[in-house]
N, C-alpha and C positions, 0 to 999 in steps of 0.2 A: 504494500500500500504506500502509495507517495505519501512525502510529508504535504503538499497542498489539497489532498481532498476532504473532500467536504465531511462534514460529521454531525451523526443525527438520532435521535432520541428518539424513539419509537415508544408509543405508549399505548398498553394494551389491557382494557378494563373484561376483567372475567368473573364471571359466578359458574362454575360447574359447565366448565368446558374443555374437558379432559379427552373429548373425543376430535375437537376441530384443531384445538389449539396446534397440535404436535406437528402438522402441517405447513401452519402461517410461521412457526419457528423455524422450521426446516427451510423455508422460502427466504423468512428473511436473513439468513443464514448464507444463503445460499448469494445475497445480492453483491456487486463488485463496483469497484471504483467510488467507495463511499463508506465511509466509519461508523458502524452502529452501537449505540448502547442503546439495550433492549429491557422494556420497564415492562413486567406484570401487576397492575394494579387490583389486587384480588380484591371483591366484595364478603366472600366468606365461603367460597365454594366447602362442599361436603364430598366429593368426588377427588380425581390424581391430580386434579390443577397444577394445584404446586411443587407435585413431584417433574410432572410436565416440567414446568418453567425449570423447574433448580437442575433437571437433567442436558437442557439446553442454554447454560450460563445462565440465565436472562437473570437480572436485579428483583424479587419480589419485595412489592409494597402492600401491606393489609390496611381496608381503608372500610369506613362504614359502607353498608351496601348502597350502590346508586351508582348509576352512569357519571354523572359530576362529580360528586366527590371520589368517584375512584380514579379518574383522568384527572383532577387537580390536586391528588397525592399524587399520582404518576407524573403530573409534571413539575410537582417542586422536587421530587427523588431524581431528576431528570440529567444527567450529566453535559449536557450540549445546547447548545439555544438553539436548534432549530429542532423541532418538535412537527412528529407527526403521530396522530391517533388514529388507531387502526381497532377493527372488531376484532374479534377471537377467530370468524368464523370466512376472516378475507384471505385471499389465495395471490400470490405476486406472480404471475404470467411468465417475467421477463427479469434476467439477474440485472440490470442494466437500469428498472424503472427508476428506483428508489435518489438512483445518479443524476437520471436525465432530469426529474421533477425535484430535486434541490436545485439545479443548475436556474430550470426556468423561476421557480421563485424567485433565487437568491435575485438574474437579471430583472425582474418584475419589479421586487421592490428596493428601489433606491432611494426614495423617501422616507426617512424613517419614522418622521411623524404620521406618514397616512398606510393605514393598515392591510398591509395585503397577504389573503390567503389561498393557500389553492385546495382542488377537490379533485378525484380522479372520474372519470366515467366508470360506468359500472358494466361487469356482463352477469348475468347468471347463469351457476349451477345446478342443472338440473337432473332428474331423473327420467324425464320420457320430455318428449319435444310435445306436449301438449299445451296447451293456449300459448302457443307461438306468438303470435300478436299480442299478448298483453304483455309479454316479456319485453319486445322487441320497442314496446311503445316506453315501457319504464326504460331501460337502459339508454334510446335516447332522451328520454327527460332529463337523465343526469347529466349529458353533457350540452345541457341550456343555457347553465349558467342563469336560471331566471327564479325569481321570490321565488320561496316554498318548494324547490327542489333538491336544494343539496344537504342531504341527512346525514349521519354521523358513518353511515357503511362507506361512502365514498370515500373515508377518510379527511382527514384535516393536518394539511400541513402550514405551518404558523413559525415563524421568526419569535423565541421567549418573549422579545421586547413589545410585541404586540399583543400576544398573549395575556400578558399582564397589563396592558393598556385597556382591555375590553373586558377585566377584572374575571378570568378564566373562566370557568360554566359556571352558570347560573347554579345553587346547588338548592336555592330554596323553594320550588316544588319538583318534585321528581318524576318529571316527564318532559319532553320535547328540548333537552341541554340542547340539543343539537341546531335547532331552528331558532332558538333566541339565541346563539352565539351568531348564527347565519344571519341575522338579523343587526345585528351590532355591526358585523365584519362592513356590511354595506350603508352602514350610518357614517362609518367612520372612515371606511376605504372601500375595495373592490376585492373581489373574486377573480382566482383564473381560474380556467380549466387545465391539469394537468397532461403533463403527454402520456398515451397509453393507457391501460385503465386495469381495472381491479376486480377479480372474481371473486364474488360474494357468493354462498350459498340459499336455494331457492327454498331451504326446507321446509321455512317457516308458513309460505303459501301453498306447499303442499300437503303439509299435516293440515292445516285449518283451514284450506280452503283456497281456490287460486280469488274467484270473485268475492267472497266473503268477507276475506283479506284487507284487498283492495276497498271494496267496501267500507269498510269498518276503518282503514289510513283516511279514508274522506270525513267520515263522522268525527276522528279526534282531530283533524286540523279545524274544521267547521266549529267545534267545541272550543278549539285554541285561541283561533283566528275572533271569536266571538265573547269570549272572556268567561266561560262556565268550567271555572278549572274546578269544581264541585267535581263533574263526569268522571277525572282520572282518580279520585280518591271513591268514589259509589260505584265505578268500574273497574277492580285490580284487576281484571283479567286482560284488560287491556294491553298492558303488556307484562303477558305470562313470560315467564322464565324460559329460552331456548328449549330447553332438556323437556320442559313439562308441558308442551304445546298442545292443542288438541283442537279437533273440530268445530269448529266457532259455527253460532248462532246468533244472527244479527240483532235478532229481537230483543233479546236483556239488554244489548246496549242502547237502542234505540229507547226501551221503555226506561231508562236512566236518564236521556234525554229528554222525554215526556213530563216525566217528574220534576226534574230542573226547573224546566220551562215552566211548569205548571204553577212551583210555587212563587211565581213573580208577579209583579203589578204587569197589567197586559200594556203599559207603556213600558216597562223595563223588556217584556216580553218581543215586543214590536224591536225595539233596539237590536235585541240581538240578532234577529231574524234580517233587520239588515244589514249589521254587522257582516253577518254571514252569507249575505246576499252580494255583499257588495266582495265578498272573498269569492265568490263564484264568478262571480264579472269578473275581475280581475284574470281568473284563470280560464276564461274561454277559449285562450289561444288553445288548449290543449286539445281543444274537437279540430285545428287545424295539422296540428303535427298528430296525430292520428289519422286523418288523410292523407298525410304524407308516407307516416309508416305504414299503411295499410296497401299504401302504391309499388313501395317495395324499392325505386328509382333510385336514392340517393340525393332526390330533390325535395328542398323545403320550400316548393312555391306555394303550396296553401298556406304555410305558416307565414313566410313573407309578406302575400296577399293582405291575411288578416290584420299585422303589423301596421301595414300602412294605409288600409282602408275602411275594417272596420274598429278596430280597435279605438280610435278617434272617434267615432260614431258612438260607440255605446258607454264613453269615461264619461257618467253624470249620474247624477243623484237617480232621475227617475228609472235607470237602469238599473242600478242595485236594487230599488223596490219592486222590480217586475220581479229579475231574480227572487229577491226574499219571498214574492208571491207563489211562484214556483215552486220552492223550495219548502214552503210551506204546505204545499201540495202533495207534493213526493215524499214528505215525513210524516205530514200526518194522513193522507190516503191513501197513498202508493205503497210505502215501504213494506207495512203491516200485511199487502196482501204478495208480497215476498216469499217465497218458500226456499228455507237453505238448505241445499241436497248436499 
């Protein structure tokens, strides 16, 4: 290893992931032209976790259980400023990524005041090629680079000094670290997209469900997006433990969200609804890049399109309340006659 390359802090939050982990060690292990210290930030697994990690050098950190505080112990244990957060259950493609994507940061930010972070595209791993398209359509979402797309699988790679500039993950409700860091990174600076991208594994939509899933990622951003952080504390199952997954049923959560709603002033009620009306506007682009990936081409001209012609058209107040109209429709007449197979 030259004495100029680069060197990087990998931080990796785990709760009973004895069976993924041994892989993404092995991978990152595996990467060249680039100095790693390797952080296991344990939540409390009951499983080999930590035999795992202590078998494959890595640094173990024990830290209360939660995605945030176990990544901001991992990254004060962290030996390097630049810091990247990686799942238990990502797979590195290429020995060479880990090189190229410090390289493109480090050139991106030269600012040191304004914040920049990067996120890798995604692929999944799957077990059968079925709902081909729903795949095809998330993994390019991730490389959009747009609100409400880059989650914590993508990874996050971050320069220490901005890291602590955006006062590292949120730890005080334990759900969505990921989207309110994503959210800061663009208050205060910009997003790249990294080069090359990152295998995630698909298990978690196919134990509970490919649509169900998906389903149920709309209700908790809608829930986010809208301010009823009540739902992730009256829904734990929301996000069940890797290991302990199982076939989801949309309905408890939805009547969680009935409930919510139910106990507010029907002006607090109206709010949310356009709140969350106005989070669906926002995201319509996504029926255009769905015609895109459904084209199969390689061309984003519906997404384009939409960009520059309607997109302008529908940013107003009485759009977000058709929306909320809608949406009011679909959850309270539509969804109930749902059936999760």
């Amino acid at each position: 290893m030259s004495r100029g390359a680069v060197r990087l802090s990998v931080i990796v939050p785990t709760l009973n992931e004895a069976r993924t982990l041994p892989q993404l060690l092995a991978d990152l292990r595996a990467q060249r032209g680039i100095v790693l210290d390797i952080v296991v930030a344990d939540g409390g697994s009951t499983d080999a976790t930590l035999d795992v990690a202590a078998a494959h050098d890595a640094q173990i950190v024990l830290a209360p259980k939660g995605r945030a505080r176990q990544m901001n112990a991992g990254a004060r244990a962290a030996g390097f400023d630049l810091l990247l957060f990686l799942h238990a259950d990502t797979r590195l493609p290429q020995t060479d990524l880990l090189a190229r994507a410090a390289a493109k940061l480090l050139g991106a930010a030269q600012d040191g005041r304004t914040v920049t972070a990067g996120h890798f595209p995604l692929r999944f791993e799957r077990r059968d090629e079925h709902h081909d398209l729903l795949f095809r359509f998330m993994e390019r979402k991730t490389a959009c680079n747009r609100p409400y797309t880059i989650n914590g699988d993508q990874g996050v790679l971050i320069h220490r000094r901005h890291f602590h500039m955006l006062g590292g993950y949120d730890e005080r409700l334990p759900f969505l670290e990921d989207q309110r860091l994503a959210a800061r990174v663009r208050d205060r600076g910009h997003w790249i997209v990294l080069p090359g991208h990152l295998r995630t594994s698909a298990r978690r939509f196919e134990t509970e469900g490919h649509r169900q899933r998906y389903l149920l990622m709309a209700l908790i951003m809608g829930a986010y997006v809208a301010g009823l952080d009540e739902f992730f504390t009256e829904a734990p199952q929301v996000y069940a433990e890797q290991s302990r997954t199982r076939h989801l049923r949309i309905e408890p959560f939805r009547a969680v969200l009935m409930r919510l709603l139910g106990r507010r002033p029907w002006r607090e009620r109206l709010g949310i609804l356009l709140r969350a009306g106005r989070f669906v506007r926002q995201n319509a682009w996504q029926l255009a890049l769905l015609r895109d990936v459904r084209r199969d081409d390689g061309d984003d001209r519906c997404l384009r399109r939409y960009d520059r012609y309607l997109a302008p058209l529908i940013d107003h107040r009485p759009a977000d309340a058709i929306t909320a109209a809608l949406l009011a429709i679909w959850l309270y007449l539509l969804l109930p006659l749902r059936r999760d197979h």
